[in-house]
LUMFI-108228 format. One record per residue (C-alpha): residue in three letters; x, y, z. Coordinates in nm, 2 decimals. Layout:
N
R   aa      px      py      pz
R  Ala       X       Y       Z
...
end
This chain:
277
R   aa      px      py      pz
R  Unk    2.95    1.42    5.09
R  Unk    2.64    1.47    5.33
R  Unk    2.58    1.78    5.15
R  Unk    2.35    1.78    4.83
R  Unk    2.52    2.04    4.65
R  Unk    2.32    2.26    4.39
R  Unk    1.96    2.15    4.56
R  Unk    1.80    2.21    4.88
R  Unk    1.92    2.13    5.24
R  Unk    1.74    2.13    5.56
R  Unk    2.04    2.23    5.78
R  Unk    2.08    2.31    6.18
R  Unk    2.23    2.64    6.29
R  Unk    2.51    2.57    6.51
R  Unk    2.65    2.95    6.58
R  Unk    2.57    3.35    6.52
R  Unk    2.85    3.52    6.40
R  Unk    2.84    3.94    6.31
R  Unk    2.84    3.81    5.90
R  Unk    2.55    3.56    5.91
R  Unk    2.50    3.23    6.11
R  Unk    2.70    2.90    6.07
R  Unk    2.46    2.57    5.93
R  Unk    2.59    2.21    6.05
R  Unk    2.73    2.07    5.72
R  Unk    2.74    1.71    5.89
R  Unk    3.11    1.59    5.73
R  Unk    3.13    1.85    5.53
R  Unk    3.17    2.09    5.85
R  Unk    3.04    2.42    5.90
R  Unk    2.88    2.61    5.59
R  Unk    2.76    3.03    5.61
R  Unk    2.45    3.19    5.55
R  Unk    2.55    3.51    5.52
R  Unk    2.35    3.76    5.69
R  Unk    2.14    3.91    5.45
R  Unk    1.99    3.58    5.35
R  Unk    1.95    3.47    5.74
R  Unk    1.58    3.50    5.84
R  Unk    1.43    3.73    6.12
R  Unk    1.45    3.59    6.50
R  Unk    1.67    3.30    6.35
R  Unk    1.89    3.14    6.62
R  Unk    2.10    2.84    6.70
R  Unk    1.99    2.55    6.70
R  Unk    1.69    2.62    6.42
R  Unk    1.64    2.43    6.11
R  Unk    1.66    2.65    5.80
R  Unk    1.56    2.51    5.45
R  Unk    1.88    2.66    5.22
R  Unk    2.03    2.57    4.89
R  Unk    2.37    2.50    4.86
R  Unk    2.64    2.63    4.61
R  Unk    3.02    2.71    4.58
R  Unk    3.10    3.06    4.65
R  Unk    3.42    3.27    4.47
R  Unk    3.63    3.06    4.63
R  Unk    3.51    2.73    4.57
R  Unk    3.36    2.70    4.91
R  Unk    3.04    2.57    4.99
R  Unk    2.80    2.89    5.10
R  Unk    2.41    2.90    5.19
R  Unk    2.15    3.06    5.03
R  Unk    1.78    3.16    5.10
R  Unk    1.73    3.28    4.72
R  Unk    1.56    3.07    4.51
R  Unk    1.75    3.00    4.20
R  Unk    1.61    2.91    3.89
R  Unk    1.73    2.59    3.82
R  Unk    1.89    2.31    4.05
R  Unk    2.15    2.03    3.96
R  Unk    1.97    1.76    3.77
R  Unk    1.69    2.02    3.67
R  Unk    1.65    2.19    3.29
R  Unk    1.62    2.53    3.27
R  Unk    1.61    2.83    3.00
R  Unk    1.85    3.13    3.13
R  Unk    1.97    3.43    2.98
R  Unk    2.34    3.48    2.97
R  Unk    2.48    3.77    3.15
R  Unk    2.85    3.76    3.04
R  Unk    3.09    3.56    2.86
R  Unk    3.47    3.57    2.85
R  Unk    3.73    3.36    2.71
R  Unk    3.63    3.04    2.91
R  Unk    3.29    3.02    2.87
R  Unk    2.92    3.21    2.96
R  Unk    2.76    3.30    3.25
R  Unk    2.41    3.24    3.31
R  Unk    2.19    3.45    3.55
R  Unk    2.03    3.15    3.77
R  Unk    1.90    3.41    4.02
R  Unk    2.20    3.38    4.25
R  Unk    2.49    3.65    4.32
R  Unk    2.74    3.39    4.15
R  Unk    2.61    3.32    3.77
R  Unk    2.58    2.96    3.70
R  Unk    2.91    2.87    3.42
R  Unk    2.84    2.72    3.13
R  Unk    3.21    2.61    2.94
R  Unk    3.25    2.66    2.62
R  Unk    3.29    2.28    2.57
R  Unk    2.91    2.27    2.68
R  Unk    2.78    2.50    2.43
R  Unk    2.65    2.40    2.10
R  Unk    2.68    2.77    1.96
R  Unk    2.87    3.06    2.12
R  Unk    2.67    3.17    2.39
R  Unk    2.55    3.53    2.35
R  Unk    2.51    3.81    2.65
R  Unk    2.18    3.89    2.65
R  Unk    2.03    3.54    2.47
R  Unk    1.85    3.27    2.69
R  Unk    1.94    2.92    2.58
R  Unk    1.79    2.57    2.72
R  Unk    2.03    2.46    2.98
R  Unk    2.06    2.12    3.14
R  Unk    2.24    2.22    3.53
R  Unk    2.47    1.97    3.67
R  Unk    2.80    1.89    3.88
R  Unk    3.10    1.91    3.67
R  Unk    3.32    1.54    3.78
R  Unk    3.70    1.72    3.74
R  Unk    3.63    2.07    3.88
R  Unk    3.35    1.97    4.13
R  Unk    3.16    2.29    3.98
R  Unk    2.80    2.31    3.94
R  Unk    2.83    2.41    3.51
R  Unk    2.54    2.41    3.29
R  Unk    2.52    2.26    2.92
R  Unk    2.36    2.31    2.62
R  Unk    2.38    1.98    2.51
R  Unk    2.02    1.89    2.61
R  Unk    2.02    1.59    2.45
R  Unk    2.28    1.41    2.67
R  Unk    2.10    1.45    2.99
R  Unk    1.76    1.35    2.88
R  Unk    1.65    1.02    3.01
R  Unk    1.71    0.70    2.84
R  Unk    1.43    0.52    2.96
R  Unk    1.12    0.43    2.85
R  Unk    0.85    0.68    2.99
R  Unk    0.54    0.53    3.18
R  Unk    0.29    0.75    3.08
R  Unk   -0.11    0.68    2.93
R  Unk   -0.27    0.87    2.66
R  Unk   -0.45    1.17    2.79
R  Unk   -0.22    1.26    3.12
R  Unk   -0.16    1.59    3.20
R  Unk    0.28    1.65    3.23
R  Unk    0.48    1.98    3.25
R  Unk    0.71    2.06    3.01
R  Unk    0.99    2.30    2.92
R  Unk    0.98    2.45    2.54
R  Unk    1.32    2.33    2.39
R  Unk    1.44    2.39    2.01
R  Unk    1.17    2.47    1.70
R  Unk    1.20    2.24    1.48
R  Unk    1.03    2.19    1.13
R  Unk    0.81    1.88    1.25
R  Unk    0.67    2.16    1.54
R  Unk    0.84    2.24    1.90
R  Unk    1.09    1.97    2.03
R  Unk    1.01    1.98    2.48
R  Unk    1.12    1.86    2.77
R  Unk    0.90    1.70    2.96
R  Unk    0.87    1.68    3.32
R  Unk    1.24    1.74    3.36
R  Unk    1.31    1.41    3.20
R  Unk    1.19    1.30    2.87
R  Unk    1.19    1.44    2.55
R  Unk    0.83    1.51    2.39
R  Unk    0.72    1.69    2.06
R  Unk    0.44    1.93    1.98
R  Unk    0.34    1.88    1.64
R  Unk    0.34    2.23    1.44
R  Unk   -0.04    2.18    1.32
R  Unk   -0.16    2.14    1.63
R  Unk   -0.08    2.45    1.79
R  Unk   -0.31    2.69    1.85
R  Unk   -0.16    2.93    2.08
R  Unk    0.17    3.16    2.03
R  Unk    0.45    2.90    2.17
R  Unk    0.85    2.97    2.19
R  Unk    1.19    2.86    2.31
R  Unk    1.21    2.87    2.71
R  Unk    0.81    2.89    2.76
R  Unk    0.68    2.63    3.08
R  Unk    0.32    2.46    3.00
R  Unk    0.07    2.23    3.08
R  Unk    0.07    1.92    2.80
R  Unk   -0.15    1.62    2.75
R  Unk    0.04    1.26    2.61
R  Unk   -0.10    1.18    2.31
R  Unk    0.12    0.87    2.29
R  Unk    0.49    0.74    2.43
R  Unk    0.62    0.59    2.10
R  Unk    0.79    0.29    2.02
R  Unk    1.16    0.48    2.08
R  Unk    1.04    0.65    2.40
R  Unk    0.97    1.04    2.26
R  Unk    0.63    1.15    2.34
R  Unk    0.39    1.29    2.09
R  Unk    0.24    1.58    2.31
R  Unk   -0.05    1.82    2.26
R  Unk   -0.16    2.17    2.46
R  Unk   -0.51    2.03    2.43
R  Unk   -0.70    1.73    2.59
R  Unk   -0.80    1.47    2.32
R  Unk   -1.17    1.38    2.27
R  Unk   -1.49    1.40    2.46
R  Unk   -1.37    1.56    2.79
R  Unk   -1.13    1.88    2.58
R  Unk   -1.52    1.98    2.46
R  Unk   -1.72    1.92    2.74
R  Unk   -1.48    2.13    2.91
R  Unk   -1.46    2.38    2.70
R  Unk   -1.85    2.40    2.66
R  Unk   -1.82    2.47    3.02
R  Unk   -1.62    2.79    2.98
R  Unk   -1.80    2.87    2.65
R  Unk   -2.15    2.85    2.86
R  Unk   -2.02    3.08    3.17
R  Unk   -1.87    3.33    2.90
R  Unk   -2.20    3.35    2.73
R  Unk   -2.34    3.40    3.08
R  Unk   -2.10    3.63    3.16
R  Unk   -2.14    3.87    2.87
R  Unk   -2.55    4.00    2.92
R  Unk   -2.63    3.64    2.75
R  Unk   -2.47    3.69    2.39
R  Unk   -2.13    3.65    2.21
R  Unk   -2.08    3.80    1.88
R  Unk   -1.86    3.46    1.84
R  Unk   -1.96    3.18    1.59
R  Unk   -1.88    2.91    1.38
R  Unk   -1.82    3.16    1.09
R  Unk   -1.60    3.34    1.27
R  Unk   -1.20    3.33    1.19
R  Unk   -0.99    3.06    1.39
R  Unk   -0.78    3.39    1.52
R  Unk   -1.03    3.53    1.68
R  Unk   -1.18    3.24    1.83
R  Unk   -0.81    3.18    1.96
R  Unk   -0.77    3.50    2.12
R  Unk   -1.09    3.51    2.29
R  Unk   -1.07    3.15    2.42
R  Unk   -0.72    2.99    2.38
R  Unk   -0.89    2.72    2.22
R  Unk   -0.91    2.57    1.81
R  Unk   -1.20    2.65    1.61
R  Unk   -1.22    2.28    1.59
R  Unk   -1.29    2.26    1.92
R  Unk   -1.51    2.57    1.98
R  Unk   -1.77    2.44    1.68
R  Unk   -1.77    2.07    1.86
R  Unk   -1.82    2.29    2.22
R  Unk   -2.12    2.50    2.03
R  Unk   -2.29    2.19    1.86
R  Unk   -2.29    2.07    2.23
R  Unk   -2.42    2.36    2.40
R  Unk   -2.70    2.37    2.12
R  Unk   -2.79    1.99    2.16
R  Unk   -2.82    2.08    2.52
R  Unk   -3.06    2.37    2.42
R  Unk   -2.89    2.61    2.60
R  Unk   -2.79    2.81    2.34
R  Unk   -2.95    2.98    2.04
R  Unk   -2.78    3.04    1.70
R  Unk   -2.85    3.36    1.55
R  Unk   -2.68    3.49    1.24
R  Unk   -2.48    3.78    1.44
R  Unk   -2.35    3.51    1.71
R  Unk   -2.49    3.28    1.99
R  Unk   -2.73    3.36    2.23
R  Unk   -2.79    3.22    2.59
R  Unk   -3.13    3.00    2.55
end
């Protein structure tokens, strides 16, 4: 197949028809746009970026939508249905992406988003998700150094912290103590490697490690101060909550950031908060 079903195509128009335009599917002959995904001024012979799925029928059909998960990718989705095969996840296309009831590990839902892993099913030749994360996460040994910066998809709470998926491949943990922002199942985020262990799971944290975490944050902290007539109410005494909610940041972090600022002398410490020097 010269077709990548489930991901993105760059296909030729060959023909216009009154229902949409025909793209050149290579062996795979001819596969529809239909029209109300066919761009303005679009004619024969143009090259239209479209992903490809299996309509009603089991036939291959174009798409301009953008759906919300390809093969190969992990995604969380909300179900929209179930019957007595299986549920049906809304991926953002008009046909819901299946997910067999051999694939779930709980009964799927309606209305419940669950972590999905999106793939090509080998004896229907269906694109079927799975809940059964753990079998599609890679088995080898991630290359990653301390301190880089990696995407990752919130995957299951567990008691150590919040198990993730990171950069559609690996599994990584967040470590419960060391969260200092509201985190849940589903949520996308920027993560820093604290370390790839021995079995290949990455320790992970929402913060940078070290030196460059504060003289960042002093950064911020100075322009807020700045920003606000030259004072924040703000301190070292003040709760970790607050400090969180203003900033994002631990207090940890905001009373290493303040010591800087102050070493700096760009600040002044009063007892009712800090003042811009």
């Amino acid at each position: 197949m010269n077709v990548k079903l489930g991901k993105y195509n760059q296909l030729k128009v060959v023909k216009e028809v009154d229902f949409g335009v025909y793209l050149d599917g290579d062996d795979d002959g001819e596969i529809l746009l239909p029209a109300r995904y066919v761009p303005d001024g679009c004619k024969p012979d143009d090259v239209l970026n479209v992903f490809i799925y299996l309509d009603n029928e089991e036939r291959l059909i174009a798409t301009t939508l953008q759906p919300l998960v390809q093969v190969g990718e992990f995604a969380c989705l909300e179900v929209a249905w179930v019957n007595e095969f299986g549920a049906f996840l809304n991926w953002g296309l008009m046909k819901d992406l299946f997910v067999p009831f051999r694939e779930q590990k709980m009964k799927m839902q309606q209305g419940r988003k669950y972590v999905i892993h999106a793939h090509i099913d080998e004896d229907s030749y269906r694109i079927v998700g799975s809940a059964k994360v753990e079998r599609y996460l890679s088995k080898e040994h991630p290359g990653y150094h301390q301190g880089q910066e990696v995407n990752i998809l919130i995957w299951q709470k567990t008691d150590l912290g919040f198990k993730a998926i990171v950069e559609n491949k690996f599994s990584g943990l967040l470590y419960q103590n060391e969260i200092f922002q509201p985190v849940e199942t589903g949520m996308q985020l920027r993560a820093y490697v604290k370390q790839v262990r021995e079995d290949g799971k990455i320790d992970l944290a929402l913060q940078q490690d070290g030196v460059k975490k504060v003289e960042d944050f002093s950064e911020v902290l100075l322009k807020y101060i700045k920003d606000n007539d030259g004072f924040t109410p703000l301190n070292d005494k003040s709760a970790a909550e607050e400090i969180y909610s203003a900033f994002g940041v631990s207090k940890k972090t905001f009373k290493k950031a303040v010591g800087d600022l102050y070493k700096k002398r760009l600040i002044v410490l009063e007892e009712g908060g800090i003042r811009l020097a």
